[in-house]
N, CA, C and O atoms as a GROMACS GRO file, in nm:
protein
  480
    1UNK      N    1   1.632   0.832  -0.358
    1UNK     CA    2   1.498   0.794  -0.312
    1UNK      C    3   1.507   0.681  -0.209
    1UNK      O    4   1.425   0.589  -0.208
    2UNK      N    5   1.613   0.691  -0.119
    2UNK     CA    6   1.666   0.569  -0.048
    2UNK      C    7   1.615   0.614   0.091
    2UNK      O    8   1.684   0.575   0.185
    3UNK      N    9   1.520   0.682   0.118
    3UNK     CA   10   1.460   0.773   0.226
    3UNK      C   11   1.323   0.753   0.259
    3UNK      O   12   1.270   0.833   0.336
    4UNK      N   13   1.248   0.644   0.206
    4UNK     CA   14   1.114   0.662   0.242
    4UNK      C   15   1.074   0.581   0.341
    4UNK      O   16   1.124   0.469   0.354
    5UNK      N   17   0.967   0.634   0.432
    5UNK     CA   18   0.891   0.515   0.494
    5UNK      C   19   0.772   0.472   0.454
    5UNK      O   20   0.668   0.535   0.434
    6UNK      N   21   0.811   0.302   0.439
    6UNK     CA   22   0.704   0.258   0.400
    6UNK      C   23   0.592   0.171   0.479
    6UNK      O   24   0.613   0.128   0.593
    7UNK      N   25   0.481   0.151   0.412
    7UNK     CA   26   0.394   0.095   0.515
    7UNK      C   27   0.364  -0.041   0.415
    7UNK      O   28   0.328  -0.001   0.304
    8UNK      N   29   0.368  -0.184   0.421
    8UNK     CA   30   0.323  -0.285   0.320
    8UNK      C   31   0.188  -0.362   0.414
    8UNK      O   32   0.200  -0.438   0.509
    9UNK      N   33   0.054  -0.311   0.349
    9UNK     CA   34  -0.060  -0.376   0.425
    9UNK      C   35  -0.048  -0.546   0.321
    9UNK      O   36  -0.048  -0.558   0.199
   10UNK      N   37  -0.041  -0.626   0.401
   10UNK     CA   38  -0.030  -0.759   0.327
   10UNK      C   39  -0.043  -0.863   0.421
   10UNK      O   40   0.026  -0.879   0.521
   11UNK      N   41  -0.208  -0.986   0.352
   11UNK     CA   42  -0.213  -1.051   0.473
   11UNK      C   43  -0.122  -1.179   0.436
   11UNK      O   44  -0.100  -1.259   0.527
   12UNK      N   45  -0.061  -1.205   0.295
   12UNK     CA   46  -0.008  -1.340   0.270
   12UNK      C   47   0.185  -1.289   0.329
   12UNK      O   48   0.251  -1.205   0.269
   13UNK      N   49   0.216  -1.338   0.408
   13UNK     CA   50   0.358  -1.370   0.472
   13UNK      C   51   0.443  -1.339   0.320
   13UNK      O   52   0.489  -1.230   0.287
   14UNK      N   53   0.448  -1.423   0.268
   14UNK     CA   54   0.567  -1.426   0.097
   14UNK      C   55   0.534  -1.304   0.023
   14UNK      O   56   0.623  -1.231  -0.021
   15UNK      N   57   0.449  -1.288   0.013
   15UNK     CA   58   0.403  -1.135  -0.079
   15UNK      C   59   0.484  -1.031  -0.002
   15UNK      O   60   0.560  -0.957  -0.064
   16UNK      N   61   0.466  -1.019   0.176
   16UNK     CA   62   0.480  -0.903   0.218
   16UNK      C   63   0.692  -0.909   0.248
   16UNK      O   64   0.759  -0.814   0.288
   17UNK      N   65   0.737  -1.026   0.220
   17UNK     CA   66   0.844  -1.040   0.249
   17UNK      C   67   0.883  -1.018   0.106
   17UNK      O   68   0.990  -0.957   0.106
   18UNK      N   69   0.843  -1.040  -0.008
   18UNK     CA   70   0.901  -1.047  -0.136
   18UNK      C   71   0.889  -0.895  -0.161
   18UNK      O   72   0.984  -0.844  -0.221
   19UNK      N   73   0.783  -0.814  -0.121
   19UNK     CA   74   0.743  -0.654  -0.154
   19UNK      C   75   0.876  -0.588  -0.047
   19UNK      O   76   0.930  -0.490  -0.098
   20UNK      N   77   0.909  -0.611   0.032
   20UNK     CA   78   1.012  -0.538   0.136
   20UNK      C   79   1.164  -0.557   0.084
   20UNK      O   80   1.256  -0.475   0.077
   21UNK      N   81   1.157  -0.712   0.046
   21UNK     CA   82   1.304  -0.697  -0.002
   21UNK      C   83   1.296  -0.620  -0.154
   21UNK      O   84   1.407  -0.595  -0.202
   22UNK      N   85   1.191  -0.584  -0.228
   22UNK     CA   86   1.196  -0.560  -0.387
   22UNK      C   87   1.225  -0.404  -0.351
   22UNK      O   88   1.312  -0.349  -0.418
   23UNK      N   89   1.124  -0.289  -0.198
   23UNK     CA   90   1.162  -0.166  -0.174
   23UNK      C   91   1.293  -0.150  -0.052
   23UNK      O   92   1.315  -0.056   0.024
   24UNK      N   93   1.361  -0.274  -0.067
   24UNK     CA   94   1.465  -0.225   0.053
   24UNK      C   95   1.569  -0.127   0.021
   24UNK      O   96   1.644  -0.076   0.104
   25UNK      N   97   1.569  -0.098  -0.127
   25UNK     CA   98   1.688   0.012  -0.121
   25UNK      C   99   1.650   0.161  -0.170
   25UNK      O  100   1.721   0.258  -0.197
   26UNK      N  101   1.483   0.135  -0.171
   26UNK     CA  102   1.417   0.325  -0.183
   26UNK      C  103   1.426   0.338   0.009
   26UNK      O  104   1.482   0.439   0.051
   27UNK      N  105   1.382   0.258   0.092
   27UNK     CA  106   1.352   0.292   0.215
   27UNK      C  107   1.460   0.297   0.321
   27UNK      O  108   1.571   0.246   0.335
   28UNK      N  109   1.361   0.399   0.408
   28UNK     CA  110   1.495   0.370   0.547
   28UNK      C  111   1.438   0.345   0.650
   28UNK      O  112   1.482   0.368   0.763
   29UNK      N  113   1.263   0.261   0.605
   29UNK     CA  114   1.222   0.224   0.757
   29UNK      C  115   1.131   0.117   0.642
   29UNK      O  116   1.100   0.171   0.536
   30UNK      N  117   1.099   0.006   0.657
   30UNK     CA  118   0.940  -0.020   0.598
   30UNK      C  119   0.876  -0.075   0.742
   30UNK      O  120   0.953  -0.112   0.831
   31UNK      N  121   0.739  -0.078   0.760
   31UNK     CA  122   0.672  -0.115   0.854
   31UNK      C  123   0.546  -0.202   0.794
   31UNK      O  124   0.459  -0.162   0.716
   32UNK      N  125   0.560  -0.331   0.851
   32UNK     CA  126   0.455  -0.484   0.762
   32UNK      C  127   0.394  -0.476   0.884
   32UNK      O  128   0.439  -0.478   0.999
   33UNK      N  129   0.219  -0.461   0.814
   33UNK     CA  130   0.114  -0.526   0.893
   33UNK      C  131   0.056  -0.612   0.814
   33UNK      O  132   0.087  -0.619   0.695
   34UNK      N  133  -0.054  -0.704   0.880
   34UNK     CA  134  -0.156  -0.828   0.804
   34UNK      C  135  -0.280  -0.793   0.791
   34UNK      O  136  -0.352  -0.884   0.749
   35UNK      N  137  -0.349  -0.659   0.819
   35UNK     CA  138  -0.457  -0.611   0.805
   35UNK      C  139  -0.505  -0.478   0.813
   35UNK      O  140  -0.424  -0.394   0.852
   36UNK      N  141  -0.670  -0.426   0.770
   36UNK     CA  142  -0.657  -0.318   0.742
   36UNK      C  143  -0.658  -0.236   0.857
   36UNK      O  144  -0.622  -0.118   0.852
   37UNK      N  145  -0.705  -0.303   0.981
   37UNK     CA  146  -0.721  -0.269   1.131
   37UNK      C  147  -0.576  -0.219   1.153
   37UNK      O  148  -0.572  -0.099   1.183
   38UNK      N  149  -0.491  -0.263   1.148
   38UNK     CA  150  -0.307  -0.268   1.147
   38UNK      C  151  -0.249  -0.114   1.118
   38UNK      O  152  -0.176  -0.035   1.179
   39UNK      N  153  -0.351  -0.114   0.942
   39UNK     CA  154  -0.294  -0.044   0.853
   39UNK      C  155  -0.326   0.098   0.954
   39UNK      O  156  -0.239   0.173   0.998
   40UNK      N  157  -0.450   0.111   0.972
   40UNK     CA  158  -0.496   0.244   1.024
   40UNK      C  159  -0.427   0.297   1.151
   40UNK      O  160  -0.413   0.414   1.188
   41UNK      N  161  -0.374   0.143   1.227
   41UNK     CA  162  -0.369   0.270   1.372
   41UNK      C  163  -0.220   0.284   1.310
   41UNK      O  164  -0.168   0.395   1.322
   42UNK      N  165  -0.128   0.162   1.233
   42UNK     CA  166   0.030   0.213   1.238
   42UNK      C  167   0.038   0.356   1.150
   42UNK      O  168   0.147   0.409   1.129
   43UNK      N  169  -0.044   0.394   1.118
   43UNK     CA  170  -0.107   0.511   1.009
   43UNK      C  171  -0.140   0.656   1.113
   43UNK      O  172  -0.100   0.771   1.098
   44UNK      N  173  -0.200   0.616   1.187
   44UNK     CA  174  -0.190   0.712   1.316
   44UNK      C  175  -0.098   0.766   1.422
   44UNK      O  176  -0.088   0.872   1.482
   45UNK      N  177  -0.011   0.608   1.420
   45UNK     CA  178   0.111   0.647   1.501
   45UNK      C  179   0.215   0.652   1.419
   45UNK      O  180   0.317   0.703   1.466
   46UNK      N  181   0.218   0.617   1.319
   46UNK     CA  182   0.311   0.716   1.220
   46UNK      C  183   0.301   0.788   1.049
   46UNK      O  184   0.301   0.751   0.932
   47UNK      N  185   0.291   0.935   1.145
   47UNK     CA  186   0.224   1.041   1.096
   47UNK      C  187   0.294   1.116   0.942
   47UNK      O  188   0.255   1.197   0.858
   48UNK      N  189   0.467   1.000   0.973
   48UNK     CA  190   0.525   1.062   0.824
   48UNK      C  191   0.595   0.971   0.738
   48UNK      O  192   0.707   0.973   0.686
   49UNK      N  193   0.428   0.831   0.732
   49UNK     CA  194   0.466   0.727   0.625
   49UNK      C  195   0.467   0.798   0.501
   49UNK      O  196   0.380   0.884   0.494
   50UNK      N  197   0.566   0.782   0.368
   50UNK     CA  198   0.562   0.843   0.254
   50UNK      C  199   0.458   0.754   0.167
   50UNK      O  200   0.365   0.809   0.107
   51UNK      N  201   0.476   0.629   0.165
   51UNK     CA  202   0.369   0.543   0.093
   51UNK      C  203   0.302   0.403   0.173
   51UNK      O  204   0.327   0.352   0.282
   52UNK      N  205   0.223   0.376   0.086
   52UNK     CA  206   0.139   0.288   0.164
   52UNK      C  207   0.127   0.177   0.049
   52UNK      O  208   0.072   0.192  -0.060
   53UNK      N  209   0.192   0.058   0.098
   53UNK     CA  210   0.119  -0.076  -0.051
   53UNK      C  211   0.044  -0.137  -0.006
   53UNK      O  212   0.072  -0.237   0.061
   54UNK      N  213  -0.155  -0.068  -0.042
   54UNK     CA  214  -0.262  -0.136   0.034
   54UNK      C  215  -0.296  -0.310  -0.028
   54UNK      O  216  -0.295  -0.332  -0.149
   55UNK      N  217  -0.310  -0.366   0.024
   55UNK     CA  218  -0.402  -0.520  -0.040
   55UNK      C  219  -0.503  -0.464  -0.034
   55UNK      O  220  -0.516  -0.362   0.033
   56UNK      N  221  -0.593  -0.516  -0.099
   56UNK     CA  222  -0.710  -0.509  -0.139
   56UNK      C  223  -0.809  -0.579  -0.024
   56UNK      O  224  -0.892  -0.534   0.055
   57UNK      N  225  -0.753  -0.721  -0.056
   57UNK     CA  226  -0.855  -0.855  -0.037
   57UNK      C  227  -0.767  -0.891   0.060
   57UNK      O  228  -0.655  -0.938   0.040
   58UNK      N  229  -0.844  -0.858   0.215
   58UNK     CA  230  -0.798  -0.913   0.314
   58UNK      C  231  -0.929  -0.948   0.434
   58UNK      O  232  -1.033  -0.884   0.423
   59UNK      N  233  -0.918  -1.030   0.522
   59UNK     CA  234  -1.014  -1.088   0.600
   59UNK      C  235  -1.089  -0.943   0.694
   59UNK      O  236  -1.192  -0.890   0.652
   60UNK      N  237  -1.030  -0.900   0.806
   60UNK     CA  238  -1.086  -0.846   0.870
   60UNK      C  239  -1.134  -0.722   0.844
   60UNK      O  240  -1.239  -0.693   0.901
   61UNK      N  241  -1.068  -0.616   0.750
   61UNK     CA  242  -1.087  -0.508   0.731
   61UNK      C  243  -0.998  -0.474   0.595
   61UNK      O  244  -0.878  -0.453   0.585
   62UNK      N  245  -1.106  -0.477   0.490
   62UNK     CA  246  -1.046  -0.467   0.317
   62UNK      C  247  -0.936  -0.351   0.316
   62UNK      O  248  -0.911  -0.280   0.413
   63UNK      N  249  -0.877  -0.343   0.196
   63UNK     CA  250  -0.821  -0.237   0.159
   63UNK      C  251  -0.905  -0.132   0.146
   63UNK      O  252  -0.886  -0.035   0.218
   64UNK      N  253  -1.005  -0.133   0.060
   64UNK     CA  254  -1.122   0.003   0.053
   64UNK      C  255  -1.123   0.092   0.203
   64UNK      O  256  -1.091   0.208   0.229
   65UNK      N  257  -1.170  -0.007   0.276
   65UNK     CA  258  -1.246   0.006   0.373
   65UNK      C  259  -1.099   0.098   0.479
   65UNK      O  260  -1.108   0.197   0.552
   66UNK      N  261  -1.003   0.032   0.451
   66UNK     CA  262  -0.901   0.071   0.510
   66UNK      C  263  -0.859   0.220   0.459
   66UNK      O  264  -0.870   0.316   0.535
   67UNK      N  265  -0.821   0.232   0.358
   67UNK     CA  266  -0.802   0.382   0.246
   67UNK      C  267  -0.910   0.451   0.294
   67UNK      O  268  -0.881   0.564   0.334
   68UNK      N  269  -1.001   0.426   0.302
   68UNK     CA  270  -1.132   0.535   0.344
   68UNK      C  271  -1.092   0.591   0.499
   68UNK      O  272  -1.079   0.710   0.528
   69UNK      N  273  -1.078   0.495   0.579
   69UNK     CA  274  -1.018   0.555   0.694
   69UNK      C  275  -0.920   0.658   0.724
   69UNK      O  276  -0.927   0.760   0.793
   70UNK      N  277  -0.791   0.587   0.630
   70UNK     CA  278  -0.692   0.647   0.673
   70UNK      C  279  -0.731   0.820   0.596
   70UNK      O  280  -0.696   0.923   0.653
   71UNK      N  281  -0.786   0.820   0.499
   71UNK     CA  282  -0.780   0.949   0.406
   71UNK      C  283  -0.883   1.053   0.498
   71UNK      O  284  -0.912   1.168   0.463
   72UNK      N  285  -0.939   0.977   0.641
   72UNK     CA  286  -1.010   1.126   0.699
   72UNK      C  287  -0.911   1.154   0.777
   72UNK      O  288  -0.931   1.273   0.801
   73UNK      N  289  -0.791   1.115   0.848
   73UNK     CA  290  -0.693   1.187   0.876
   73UNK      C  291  -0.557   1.200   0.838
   73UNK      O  292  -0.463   1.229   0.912
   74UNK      N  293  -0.552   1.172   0.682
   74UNK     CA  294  -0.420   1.166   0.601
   74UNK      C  295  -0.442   1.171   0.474
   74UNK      O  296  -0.448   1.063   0.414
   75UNK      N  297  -0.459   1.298   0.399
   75UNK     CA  298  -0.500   1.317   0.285
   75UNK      C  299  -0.362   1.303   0.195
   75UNK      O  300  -0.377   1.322   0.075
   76UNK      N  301  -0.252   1.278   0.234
   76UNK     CA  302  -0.115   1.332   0.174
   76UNK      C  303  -0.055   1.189   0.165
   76UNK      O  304   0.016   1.171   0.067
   77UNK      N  305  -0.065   1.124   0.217
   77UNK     CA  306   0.044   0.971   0.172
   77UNK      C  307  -0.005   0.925   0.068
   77UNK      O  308  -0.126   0.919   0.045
   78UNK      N  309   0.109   0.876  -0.028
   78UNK     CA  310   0.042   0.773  -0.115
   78UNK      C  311   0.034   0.658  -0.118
   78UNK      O  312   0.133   0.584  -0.118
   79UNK      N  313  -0.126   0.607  -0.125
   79UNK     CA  314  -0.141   0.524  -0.161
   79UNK      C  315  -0.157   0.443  -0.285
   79UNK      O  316  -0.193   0.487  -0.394
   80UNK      N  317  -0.118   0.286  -0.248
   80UNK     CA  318  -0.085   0.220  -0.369
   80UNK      C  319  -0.162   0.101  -0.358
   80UNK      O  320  -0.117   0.017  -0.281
   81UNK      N  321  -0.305   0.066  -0.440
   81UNK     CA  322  -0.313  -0.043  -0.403
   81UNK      C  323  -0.294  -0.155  -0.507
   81UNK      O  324  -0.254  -0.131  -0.621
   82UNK      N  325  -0.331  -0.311  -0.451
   82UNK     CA  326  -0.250  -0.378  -0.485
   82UNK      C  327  -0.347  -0.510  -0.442
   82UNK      O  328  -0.404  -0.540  -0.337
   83UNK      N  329  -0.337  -0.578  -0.583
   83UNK     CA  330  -0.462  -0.701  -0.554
   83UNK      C  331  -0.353  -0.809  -0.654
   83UNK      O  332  -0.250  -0.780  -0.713
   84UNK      N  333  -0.431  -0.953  -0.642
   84UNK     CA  334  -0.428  -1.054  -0.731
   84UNK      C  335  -0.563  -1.050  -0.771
   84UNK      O  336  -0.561  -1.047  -0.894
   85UNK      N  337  -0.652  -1.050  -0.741
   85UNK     CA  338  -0.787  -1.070  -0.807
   85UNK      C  339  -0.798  -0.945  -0.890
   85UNK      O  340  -0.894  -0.890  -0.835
   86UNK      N  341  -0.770  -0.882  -0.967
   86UNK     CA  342  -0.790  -0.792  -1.052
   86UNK      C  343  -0.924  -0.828  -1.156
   86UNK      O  344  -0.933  -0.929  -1.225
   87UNK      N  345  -1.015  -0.726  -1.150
   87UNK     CA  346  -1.150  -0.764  -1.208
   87UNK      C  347  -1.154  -0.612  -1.221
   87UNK      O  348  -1.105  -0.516  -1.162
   88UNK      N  349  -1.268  -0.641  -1.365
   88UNK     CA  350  -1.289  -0.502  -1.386
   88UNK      C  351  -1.355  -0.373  -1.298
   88UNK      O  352  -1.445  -0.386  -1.215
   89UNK      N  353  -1.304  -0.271  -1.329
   89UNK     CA  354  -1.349  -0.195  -1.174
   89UNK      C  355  -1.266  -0.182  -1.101
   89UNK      O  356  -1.259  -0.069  -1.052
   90UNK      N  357  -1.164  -0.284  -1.055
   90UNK     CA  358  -1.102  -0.261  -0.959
   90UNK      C  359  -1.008  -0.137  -0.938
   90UNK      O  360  -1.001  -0.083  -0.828
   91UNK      N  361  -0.952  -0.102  -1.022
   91UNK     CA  362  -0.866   0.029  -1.004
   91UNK      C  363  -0.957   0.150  -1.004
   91UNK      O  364  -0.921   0.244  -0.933
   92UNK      N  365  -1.114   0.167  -1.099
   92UNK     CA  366  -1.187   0.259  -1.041
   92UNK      C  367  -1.234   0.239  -0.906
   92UNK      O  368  -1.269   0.347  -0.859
   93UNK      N  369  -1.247   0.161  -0.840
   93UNK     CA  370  -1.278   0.176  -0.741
   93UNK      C  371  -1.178   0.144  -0.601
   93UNK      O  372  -1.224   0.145  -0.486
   94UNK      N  373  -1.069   0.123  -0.627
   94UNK     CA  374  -0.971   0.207  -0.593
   94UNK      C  375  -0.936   0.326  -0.557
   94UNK      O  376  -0.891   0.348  -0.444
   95UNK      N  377  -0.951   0.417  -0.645
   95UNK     CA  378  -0.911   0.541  -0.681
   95UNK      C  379  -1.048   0.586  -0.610
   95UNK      O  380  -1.044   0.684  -0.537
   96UNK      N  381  -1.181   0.511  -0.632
   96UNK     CA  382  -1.286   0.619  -0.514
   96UNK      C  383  -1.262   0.592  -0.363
   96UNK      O  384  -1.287   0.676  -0.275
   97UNK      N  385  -1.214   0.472  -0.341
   97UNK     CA  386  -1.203   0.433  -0.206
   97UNK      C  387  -1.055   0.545  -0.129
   97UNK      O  388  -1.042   0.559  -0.007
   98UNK      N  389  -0.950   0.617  -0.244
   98UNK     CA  390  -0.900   0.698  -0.189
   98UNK      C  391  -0.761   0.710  -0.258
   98UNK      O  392  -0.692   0.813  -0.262
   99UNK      N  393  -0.732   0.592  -0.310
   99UNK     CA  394  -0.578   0.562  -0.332
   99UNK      C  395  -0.546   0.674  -0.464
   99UNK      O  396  -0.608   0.768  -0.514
  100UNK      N  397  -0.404   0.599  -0.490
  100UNK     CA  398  -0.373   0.701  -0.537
  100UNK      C  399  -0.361   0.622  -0.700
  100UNK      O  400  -0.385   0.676  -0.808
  101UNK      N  401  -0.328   0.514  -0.682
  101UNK     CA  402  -0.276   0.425  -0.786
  101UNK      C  403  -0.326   0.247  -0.755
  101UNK      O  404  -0.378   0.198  -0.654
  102UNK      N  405  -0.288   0.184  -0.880
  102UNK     CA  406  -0.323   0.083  -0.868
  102UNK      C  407  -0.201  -0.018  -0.908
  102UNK      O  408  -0.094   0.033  -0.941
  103UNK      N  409  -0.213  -0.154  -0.907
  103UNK     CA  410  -0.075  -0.273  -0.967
  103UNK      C  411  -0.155  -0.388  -0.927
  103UNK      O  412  -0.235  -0.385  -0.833
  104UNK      N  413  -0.133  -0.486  -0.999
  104UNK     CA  414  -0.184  -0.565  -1.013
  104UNK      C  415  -0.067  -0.713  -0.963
  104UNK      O  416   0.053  -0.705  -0.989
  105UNK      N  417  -0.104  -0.794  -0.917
  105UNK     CA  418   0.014  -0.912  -0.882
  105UNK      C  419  -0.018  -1.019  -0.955
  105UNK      O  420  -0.125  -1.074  -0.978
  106UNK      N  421   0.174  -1.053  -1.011
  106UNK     CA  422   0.186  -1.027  -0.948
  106UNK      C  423   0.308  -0.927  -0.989
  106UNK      O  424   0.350  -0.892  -1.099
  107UNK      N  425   0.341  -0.900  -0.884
  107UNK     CA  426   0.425  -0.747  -0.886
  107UNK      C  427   0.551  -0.751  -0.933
  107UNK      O  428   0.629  -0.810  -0.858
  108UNK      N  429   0.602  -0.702  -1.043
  108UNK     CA  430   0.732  -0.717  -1.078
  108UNK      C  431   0.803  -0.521  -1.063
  108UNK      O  432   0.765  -0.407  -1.087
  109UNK      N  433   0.975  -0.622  -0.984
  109UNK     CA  434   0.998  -0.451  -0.931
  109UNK      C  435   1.048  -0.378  -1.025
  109UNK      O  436   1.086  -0.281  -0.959
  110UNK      N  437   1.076  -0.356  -1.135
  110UNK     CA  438   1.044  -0.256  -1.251
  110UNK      C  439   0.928  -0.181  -1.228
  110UNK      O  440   0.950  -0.066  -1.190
  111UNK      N  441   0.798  -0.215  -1.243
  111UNK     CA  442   0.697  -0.165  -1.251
  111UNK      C  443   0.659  -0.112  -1.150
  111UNK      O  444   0.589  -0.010  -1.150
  112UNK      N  445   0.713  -0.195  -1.010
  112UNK     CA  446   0.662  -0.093  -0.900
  112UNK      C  447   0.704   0.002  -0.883
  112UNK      O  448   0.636   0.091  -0.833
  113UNK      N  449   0.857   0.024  -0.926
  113UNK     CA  450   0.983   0.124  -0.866
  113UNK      C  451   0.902   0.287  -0.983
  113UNK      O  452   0.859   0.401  -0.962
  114UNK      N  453   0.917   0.215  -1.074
  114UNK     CA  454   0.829   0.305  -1.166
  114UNK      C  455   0.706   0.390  -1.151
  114UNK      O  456   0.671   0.502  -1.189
  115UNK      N  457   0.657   0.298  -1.085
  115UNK     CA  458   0.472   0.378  -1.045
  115UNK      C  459   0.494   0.481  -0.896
  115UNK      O  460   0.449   0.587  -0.855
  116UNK      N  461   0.611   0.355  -0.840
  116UNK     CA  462   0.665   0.507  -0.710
  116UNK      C  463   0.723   0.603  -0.699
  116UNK      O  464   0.715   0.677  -0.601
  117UNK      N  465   0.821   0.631  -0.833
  117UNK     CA  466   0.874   0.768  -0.885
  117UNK      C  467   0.754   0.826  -0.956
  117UNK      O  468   0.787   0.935  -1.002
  118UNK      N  469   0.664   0.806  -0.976
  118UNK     CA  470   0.561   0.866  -1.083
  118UNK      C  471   0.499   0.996  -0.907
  118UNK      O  472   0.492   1.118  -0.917
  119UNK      N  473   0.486   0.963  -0.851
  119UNK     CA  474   0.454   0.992  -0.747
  119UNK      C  475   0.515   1.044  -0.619
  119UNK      O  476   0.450   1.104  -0.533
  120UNK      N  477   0.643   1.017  -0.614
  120UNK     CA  478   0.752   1.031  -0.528
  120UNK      C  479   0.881   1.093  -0.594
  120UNK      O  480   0.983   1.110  -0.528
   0.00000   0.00000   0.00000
C-alpha cells in the first residue's frame, strides 16, 4: 500500500507535517494544501488522488464546504475527514457533506493506517 496519492487539506503547519511523515510509507506522492480553495483545484488538477485527509475547521473555505465541491466532479476518492473540535454531529455531518469517514485529533498512526485499509 506504498502507492497512494495523497492529498492532506490542513491549515495548522505541525498537524500537516506530523500527518505526512505518519503516511510517508503508504504513499508515493502526498500533496499539502492550507485550505479548502487549495483542496478543490489540486483535486482538479489531480484527477488520480487515492485519498483525501479533509480538516474540517478552516478559515476560508471549510471542509464541508470543500467535500461538497469536490464530490460534483469526483465521486470516487476517499475522503477522510478530520477535526479537533469534535462535537456531536460531526461525523454525521461529515458523511452528508460527502466524506467517506471520520477521526478525530488528535490522530494517532495506528488508527489512521487502519481506517485507510478499511477503505483502500
Amino acid at each position: 500500500m506504498g502507492n497512494l496519492k495523497i492529498l492532506i487539506v490542513e491549515d495548522d503547519e505541525g498537524s500537516s507535517q506530523l500527518l505526512s511523515y505518519m503516511l510517508n510509507s503508504m504513499s508515493k506522492e502526498i500533496i499539502s494544501v492550507t485550505n479548502g480553495f487549495e483542496a478543490v483545484k489540486a483535486c482538479k488538477n489531480n484527477t488520480d488522488i487515492d485519498l483525501i485527509l479533509m480538516d474540517i475547521q478552516m478559515e476560508t473555505l471549510n471542509g464541508y464546504k470543500a467535500t461538497e465541491q469536490i464530490r460534483k466532479f469526483n465521486k470516487n476518492v476517499i475522503i477522510i475527514a478530520q477535526t479537533a473540535l469534535a462535537l456531536p454531529g460531526d461525523r454525521e455531518k461529515s458523511i452528508l457533506a460527502g466524506c467517506d469517514d471520520y477521526i478525530t485529533k488528535p490522530i494517532h498512526k495506528n488508527d489512521l493506517v487502519k481506517l485507510i485499509r478499511e477503505y483502500l
